[in-house]
RODO-2510 file (C-alpha; in nm, 4 decimals, decimal comma):
residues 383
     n   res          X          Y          Z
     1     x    -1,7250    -2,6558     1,8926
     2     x    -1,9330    -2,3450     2,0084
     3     x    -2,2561    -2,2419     1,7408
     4     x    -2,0779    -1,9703     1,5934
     5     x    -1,7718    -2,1638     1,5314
     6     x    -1,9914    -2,4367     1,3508
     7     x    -2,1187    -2,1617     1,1225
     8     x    -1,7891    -2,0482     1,0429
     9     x    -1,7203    -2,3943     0,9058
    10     x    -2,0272    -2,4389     0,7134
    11     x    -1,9374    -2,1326     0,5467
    12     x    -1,5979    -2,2144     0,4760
    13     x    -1,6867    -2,5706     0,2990
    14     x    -2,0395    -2,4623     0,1676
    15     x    -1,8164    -2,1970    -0,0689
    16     x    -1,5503    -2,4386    -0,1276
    17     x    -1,8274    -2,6792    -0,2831
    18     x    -1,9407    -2,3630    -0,4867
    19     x    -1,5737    -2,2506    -0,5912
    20     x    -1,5436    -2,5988    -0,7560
    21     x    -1,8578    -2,5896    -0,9584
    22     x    -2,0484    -2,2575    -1,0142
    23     x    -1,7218    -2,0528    -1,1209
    24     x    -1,7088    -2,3289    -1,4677
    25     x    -2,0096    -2,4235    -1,5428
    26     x    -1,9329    -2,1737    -1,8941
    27     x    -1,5781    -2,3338    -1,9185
    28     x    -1,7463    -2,6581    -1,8981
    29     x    -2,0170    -2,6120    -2,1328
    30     x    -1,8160    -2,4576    -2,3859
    31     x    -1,5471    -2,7386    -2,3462
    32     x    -1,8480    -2,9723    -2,4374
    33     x    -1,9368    -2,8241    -2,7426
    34     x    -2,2000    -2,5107    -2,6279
    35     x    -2,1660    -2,1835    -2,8491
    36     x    -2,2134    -1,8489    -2,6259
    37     x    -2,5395    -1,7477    -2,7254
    38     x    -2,6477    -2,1130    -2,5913
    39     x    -2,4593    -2,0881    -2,2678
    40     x    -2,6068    -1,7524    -2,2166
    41     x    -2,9297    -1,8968    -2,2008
    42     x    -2,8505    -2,1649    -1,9868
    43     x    -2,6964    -1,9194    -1,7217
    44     x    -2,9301    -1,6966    -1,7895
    45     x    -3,1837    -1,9464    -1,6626
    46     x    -3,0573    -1,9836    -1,3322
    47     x    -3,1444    -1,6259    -1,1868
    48     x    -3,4751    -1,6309    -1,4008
    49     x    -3,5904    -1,9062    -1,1965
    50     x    -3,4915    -1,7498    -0,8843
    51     x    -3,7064    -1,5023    -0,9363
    52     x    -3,9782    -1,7517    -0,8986
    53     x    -3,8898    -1,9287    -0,6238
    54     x    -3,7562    -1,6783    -0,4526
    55     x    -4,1292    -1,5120    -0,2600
    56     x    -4,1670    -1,9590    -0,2284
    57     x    -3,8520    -1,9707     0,0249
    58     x    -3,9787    -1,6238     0,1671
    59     x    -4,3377    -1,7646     0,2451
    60     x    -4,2067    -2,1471     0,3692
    61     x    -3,8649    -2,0096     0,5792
    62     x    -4,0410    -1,8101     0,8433
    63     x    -3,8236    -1,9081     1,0792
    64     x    -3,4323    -1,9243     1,1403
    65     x    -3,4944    -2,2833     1,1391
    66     x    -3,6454    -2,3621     0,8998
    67     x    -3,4334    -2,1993     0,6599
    68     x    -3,1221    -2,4051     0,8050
    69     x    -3,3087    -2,7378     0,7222
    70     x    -3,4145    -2,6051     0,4059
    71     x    -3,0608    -2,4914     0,2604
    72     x    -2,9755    -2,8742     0,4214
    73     x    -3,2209    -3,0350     0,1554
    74     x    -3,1091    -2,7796    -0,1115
    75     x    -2,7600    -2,9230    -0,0715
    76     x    -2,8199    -3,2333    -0,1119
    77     x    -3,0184    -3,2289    -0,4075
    78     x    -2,6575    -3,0052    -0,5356
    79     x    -2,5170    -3,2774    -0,5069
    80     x    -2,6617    -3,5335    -0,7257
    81     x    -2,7297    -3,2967    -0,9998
    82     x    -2,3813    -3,1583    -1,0278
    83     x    -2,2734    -3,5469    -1,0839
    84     x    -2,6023    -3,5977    -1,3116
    85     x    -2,5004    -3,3276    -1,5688
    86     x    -2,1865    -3,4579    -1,6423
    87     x    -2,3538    -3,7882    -1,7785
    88     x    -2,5026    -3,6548    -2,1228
    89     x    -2,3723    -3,3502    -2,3415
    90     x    -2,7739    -3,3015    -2,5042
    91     x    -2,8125    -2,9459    -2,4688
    92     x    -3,2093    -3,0078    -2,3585
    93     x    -3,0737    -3,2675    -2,0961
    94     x    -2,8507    -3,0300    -1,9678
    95     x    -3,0532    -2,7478    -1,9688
    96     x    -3,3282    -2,9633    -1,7778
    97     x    -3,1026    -3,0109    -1,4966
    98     x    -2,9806    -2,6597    -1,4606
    99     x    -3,3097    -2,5466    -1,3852
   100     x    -3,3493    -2,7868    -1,0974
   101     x    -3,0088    -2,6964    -0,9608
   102     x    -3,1452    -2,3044    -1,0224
   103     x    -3,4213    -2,4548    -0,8111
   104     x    -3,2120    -2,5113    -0,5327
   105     x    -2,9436    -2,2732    -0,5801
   106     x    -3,0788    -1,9578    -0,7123
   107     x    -3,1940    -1,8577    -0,3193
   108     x    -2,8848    -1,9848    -0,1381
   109     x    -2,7218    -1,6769    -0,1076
   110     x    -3,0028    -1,4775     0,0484
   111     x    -3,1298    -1,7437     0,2750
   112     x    -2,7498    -1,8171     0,3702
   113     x    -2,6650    -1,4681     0,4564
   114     x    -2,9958    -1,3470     0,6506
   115     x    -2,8654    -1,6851     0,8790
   116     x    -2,5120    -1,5591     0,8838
   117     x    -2,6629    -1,2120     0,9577
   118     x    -2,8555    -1,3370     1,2645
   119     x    -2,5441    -1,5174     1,4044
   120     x    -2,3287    -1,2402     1,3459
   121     x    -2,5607    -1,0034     1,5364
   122     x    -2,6388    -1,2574     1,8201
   123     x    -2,2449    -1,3062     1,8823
   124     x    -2,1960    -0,9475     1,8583
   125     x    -1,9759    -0,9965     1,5710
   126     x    -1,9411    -0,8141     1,2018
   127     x    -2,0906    -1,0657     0,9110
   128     x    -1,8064    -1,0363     0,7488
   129     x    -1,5712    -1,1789     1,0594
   130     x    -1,7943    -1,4962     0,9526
   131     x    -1,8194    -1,4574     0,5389
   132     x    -1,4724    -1,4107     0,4897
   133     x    -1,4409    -1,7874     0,5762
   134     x    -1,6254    -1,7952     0,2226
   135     x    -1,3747    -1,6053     0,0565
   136     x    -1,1060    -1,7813     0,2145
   137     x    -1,2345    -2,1091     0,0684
   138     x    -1,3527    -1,9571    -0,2576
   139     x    -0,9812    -1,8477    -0,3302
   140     x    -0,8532    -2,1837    -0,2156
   141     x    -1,1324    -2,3963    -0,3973
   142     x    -1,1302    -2,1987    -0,7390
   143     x    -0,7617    -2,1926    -0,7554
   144     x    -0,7310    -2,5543    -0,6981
   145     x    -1,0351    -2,6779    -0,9400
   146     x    -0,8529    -2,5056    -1,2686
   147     x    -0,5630    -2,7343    -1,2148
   148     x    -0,8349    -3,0209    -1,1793
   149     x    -1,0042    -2,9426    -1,4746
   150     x    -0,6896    -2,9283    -1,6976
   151     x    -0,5105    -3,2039    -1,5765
   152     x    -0,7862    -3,4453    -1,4620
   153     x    -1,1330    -3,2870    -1,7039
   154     x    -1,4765    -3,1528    -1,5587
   155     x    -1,6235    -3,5113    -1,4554
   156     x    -1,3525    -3,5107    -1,1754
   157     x    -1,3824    -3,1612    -1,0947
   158     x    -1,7476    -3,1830    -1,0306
   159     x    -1,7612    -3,5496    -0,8598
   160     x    -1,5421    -3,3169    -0,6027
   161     x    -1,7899    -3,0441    -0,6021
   162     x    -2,1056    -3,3173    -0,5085
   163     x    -1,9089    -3,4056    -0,2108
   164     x    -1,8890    -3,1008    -0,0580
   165     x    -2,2193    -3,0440    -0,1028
   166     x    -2,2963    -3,3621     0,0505
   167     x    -2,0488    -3,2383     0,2882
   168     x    -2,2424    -2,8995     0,3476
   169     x    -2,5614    -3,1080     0,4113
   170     x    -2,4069    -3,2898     0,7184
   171     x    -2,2157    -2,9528     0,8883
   172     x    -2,6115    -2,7536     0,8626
   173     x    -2,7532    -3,0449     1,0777
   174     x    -2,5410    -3,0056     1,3438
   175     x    -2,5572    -2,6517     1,3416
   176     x    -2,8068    -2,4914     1,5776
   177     x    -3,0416    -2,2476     1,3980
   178     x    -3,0582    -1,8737     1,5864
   179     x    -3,2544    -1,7771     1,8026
   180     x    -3,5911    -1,5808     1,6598
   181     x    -3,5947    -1,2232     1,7576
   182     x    -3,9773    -1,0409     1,8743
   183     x    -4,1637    -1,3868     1,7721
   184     x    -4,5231    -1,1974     1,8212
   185     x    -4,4238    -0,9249     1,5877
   186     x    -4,5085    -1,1018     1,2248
   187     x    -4,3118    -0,8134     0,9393
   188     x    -4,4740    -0,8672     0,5808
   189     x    -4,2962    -0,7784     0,1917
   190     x    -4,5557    -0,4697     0,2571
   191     x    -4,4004    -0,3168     0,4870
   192     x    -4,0487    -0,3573     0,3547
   193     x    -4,1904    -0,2356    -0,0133
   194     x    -4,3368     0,1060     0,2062
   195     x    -3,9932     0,1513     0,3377
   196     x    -3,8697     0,3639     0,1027
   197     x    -3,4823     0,4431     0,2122
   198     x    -3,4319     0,0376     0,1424
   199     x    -3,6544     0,0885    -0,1846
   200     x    -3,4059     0,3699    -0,2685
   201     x    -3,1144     0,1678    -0,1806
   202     x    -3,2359    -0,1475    -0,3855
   203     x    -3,2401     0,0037    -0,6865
   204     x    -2,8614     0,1271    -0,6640
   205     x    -2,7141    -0,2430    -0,5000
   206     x    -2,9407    -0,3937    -0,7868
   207     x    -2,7535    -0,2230    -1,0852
   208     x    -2,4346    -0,1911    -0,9083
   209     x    -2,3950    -0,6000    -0,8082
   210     x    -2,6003    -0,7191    -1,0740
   211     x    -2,3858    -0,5349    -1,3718
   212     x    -2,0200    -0,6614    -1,2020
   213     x    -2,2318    -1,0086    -1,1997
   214     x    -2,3121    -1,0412    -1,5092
   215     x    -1,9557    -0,9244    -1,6522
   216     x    -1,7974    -1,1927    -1,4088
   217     x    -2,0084    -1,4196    -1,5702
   218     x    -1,8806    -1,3784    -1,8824
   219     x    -1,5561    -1,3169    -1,8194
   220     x    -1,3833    -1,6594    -1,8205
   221     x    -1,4868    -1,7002    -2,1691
   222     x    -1,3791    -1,3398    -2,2493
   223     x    -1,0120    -1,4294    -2,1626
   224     x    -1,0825    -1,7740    -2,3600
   225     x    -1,0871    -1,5870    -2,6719
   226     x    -0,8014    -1,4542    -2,6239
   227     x    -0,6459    -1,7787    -2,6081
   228     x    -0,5966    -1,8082    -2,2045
   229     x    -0,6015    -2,1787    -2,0826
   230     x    -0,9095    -2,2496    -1,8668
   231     x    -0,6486    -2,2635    -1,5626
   232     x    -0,5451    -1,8402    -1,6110
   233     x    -0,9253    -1,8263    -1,4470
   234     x    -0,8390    -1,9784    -1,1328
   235     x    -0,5251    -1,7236    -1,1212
   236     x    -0,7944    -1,4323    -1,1999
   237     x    -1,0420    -1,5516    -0,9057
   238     x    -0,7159    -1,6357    -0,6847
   239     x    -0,6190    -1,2569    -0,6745
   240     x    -0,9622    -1,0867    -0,6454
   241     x    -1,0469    -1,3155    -0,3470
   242     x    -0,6984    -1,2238    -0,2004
   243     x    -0,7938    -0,8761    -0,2560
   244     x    -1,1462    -0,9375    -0,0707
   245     x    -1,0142    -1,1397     0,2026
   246     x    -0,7714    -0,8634     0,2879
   247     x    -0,9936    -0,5999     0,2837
   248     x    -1,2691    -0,7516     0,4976
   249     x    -1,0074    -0,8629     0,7393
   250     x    -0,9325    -0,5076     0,7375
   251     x    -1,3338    -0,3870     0,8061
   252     x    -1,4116    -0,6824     1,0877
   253     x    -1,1225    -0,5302     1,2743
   254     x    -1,2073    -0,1913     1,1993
   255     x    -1,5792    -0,2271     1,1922
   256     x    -1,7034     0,0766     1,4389
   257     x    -1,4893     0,3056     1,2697
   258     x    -1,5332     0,3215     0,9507
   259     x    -1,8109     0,4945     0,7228
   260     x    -1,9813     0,2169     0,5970
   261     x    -2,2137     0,3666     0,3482
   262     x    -1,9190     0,5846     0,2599
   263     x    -1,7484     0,3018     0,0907
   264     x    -1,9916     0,2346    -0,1574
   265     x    -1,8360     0,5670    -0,3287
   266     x    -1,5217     0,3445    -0,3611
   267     x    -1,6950    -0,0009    -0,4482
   268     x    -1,8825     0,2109    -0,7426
   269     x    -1,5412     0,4127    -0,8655
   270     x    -1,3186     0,0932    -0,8773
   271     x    -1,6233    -0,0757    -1,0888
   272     x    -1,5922     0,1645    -1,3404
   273     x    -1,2377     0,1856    -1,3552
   274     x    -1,2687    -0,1729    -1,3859
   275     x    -1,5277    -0,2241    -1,6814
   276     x    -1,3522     0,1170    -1,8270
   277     x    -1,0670    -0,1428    -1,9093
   278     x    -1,2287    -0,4555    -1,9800
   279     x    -1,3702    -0,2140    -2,2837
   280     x    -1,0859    -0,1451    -2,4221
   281     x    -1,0398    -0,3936    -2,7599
   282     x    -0,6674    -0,4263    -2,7299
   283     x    -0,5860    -0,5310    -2,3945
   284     x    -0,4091    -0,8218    -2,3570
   285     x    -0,4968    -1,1493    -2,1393
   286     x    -0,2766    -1,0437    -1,8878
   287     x    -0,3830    -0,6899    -1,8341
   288     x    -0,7637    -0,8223    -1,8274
   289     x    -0,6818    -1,0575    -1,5509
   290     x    -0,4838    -0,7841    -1,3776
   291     x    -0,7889    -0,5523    -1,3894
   292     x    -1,0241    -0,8171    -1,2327
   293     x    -0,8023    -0,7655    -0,9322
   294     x    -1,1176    -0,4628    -0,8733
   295     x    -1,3751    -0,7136    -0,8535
   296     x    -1,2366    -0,7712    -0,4587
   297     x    -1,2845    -0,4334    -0,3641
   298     x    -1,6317    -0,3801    -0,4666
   299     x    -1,7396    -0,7123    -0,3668
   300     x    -1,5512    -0,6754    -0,0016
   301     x    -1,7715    -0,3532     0,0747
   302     x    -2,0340    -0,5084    -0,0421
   303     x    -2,0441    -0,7848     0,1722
   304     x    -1,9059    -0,5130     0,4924
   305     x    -2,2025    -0,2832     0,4267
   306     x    -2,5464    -0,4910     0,2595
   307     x    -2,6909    -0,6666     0,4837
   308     x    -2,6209    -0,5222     0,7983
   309     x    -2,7005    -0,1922     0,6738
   310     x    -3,0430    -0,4084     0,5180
   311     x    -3,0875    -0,5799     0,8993
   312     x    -3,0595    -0,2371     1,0287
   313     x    -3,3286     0,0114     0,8627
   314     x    -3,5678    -0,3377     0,8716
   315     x    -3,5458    -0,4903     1,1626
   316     x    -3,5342    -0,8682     1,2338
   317     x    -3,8678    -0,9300     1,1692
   318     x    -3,8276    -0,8353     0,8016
   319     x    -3,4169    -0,8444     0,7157
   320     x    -3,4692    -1,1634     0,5828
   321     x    -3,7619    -1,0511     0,3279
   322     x    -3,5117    -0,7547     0,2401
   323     x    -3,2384    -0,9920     0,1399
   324     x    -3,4821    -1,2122    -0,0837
   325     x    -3,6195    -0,9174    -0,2057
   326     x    -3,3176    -0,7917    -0,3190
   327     x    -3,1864    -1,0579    -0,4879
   328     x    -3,5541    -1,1177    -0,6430
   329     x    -3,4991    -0,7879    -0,8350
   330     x    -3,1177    -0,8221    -0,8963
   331     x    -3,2274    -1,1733    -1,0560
   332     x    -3,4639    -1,0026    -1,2922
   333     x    -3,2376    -0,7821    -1,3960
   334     x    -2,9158    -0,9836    -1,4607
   335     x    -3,1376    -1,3158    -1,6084
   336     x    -3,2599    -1,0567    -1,8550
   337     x    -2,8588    -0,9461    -1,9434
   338     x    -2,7740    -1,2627    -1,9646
   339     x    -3,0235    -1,4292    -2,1942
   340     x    -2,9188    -1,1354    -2,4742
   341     x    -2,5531    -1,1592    -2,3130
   342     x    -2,4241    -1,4079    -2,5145
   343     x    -2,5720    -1,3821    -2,8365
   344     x    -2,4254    -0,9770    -2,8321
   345     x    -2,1192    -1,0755    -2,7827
   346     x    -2,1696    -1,3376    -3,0460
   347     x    -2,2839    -1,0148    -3,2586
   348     x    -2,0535    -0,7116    -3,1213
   349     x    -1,7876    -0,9018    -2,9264
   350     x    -1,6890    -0,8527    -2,6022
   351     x    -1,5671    -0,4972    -2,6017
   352     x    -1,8453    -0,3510    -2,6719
   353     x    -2,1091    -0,5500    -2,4006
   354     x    -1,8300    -0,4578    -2,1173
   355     x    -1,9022    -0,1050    -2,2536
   356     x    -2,2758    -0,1437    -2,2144
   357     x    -2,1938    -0,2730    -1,8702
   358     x    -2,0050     0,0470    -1,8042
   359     x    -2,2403     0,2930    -1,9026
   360     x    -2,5146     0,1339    -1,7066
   361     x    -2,2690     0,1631    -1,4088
   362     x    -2,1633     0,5227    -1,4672
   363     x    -2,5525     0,5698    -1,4062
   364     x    -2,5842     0,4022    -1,1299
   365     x    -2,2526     0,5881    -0,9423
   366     x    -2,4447     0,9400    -1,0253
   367     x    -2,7600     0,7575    -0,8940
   368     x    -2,5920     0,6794    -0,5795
   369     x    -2,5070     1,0505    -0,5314
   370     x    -2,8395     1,1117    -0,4949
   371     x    -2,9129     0,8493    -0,2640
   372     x    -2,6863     0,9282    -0,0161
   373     x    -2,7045     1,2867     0,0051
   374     x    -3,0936     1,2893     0,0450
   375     x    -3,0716     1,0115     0,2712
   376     x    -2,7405     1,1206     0,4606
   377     x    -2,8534     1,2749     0,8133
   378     x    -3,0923     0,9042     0,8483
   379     x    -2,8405     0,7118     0,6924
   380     x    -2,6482     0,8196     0,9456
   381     x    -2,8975     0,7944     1,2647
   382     x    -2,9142     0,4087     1,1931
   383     x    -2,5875     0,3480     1,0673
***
């Protein structure tokens, strides 16, 4: 099996072993007895932390390697503590082993795609020819794990989940870590901080992502309150991923001609239209789920346009401190929504914080306006 193929695989069961853990950890801590304002915390908690040991994983992974044997240890320690928190309901034993597992999880993403990124780029292919392997297994892997849940509980579900980690652990050591691009050319967080078209563009992916995080997030247990088995979620996160597998099919094939940076007019539109119904008090469980069905097209150009465009106005030599800085600052901002998350919808229901949401995004799309338009003839010249 060539490198790239290897990598494909890796992605496809790393985000399986996600799809039947990360998506439930609310439906599982409410099933054990957690009210919302608690489970906000706890969630809360995990990008909070990876705001701390996020500039740790930029300053040890230097290298393309190391960062493969890294996520390797990371996903092994997954998988013990996904099995350890099903063995006591405390809320302080719980909550001590979700901030290890924020530890080791709260980086993945970052250090996963600036990997991806490199192999993409080194096989001349689009990252998301290789991601949507992810979403591929994500739809399968969430879609099965609500059946598991009802029909077999949590324990099961997430004895499953610690062997694909395991799993994930054994595919990274036999894959071969990229090759390092301009090795005597050392980049710094300085430089990418002085850049100030990616400063410019952080500060609209931040608010953009981060607010259709943090209402996915709570939106499991927003359709739980209106009386929607904990299965109807796996439906929900069955279409969107259809929806985002289909349209980055769509960009890897068409990847040359489309306007990348273009899109994010769409990915920003469909998010309000999105939250714009999630507002509204009196729709039903099956017209929430139905509107979710938007999360795919604003996550698919998202994952088409970040961090290509991010490897592109960087450079190798700093893509990598782009990506963790990126998620550094989205993990500030939707740690901080989350802690308060919970306890206003405790206070002003659910309506009304998907409203918040919206507003904040409304912002954001004028914001991005701006961006583009001042930015547009060297968006262009690199992109």
């Amino acid at each position: 099996m060539s490198n790239l193929n290897k990598f494909k695989f890796l992605t496809f069961i790393r985000y399986f072993a996600e799809s039947l853990f990360f998506p439930f950890i609310s439906l599982y801590l409410k099933s054990i007895g957690f009210s919302t304002g608690k489970i906000g915390i706890m969630i809360g908690l995990i990008p909070l932390i990876g705001l701390v040991v996020n500039p740790i994983y930029s300053h040890f992974c230097k290298s393309f390697k190391i960062t493969k044997n890294a996520l390797l240890v990371m996903s092994l320690i997954e998988a013990l503590i996904v099995v350890l928190l099903t063995l006591n309901h405390n809320f302080a034993y719980c909550l001590t082993f979700i901030i290890i597992l924020a530890i080791c999880s709260s980086s993945n993403f970052g250090l996963i795609d600036s990997l991806l990124t490199k192999v993409a780029v080194d096989n001349q292919k689009s990252f998301s020819s290789i991601r949507i392997f992810g979403s591929l297994s994500y739809m399968i892997g969430s879609f099965t794990a609500g059946y598991i849940a009802d029909f077999m509980g949590y324990n099961i579900l997430f004895y499953f989940a610690s062997g694909c980690f395991l799993a994930t652990s054994l595919v990274y050591f036999t894959c071969k870590a990229p090759e390092e691009g301009e090795k005597e050319v050392k980049g710094s967080f300085k430089e990418v901080i002085n850049n100030k078209l990616f400063m410019a563009y952080l500060v609209f992916y931040v608010l953009l992502i981060g607010s259709m995080q943090i209402g996915d997030d709570f939106f499991s247990l927003y359709i739980s309150s209106k009386g929607a088995p904990d299965y109807y979620y796996s439906y929900t996160m069955l279409g969107f991923i259809m929806v985002e597998i289909i349209l980055m099919a769509i960009f890897s094939h068409f990847a040359n001609k489309l306007p990348k940076m273009k899109l994010f007019f769409i990915a920003g539109a469909v998010l309000v239209i999105r939250l714009i119904l999630q507002a509204i008090p009196f729709m039903n469980v099956y017209s929430l789920i139905a509107s979710q069905l938007l999360r795919g097209v604003t996550w698919a150009i998202a994952l088409f346009v970040s961090t290509s465009f991010v490897l592109k106005i960087l450079g190798d030599k700093n893509a990598t401190r782009g990506i963790m800085l990126i998620m550094m600052i989205q993990q500030i901002y939707t740690s901080s929504f989350k802690f308060v998350g919970g306890y206003i919808i405790d206070r002003i229901g659910y309506s009304y914080f998907y409203m918040i949401l919206l507003i904040i995004v409304i912002i954001t799309y004028i914001y991005y306006f701006w961006f583009y338009f001042k930015n547009k003839l060297i968006i262009n010249q690199k992109f």
